[in-house]
C-alpha positions as CSV (number, residue, x, y, z in Angstrom):
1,X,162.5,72.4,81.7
2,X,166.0,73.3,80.0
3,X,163.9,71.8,76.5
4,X,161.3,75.0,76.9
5,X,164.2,77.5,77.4
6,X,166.1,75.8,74.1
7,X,163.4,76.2,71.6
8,X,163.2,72.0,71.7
9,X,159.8,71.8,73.5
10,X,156.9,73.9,74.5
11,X,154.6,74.1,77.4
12,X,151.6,73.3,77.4
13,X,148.7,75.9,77.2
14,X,147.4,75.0,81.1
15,X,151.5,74.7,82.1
16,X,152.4,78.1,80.7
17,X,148.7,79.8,82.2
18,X,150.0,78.3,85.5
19,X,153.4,79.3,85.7
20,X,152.8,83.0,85.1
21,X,150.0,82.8,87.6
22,X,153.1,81.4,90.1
23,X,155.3,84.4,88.5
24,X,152.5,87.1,89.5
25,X,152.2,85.6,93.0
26,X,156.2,85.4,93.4
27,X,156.4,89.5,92.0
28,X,153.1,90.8,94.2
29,X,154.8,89.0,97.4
30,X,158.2,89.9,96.7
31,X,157.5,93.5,96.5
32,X,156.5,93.2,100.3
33,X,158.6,90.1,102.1
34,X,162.2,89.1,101.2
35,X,163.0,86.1,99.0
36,X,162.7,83.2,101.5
37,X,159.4,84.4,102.9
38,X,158.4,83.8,99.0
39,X,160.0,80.7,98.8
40,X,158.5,79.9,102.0
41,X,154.8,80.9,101.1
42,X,155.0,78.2,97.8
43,X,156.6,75.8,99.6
44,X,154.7,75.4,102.8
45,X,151.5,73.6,103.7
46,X,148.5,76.2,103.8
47,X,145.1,74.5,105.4
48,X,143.2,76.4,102.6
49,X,145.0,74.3,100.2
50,X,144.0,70.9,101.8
51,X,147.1,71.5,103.3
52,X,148.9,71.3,100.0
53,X,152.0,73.6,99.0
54,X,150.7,76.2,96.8
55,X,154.0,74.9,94.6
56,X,152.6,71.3,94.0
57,X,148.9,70.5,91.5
58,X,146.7,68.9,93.4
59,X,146.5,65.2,93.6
């Protein structure tokens, strides 16, 4: 990831649509719950996910 933030590579299109989707999320929740009920949110398995962290693609 250090290669995006030095100019040396770039993200794909999908990668870059993703992450500020993920920045959006992380904003709209942090302006309610403190940081680790953010980090928890991305990092924990939700059932309407298949159980999946919202953090991780899909399979």
């Amino acid at each position: 990831m250090h290669q995006w933030a030095d100019n040396q590579r770039v993200p794909a299109a999908e990668t870059v649509l993703r992450l500020r989707a993920a920045y959006q999320v992380a904003a709209l929740l942090g302006t309610r719950e403190e940081p680790a009920v953010v980090q928890a949110w991305f990092q924990g398995m939700n059932p309407r996910l298949g159980d999946a962290a919202p953090a991780y693609p899909p399979p």
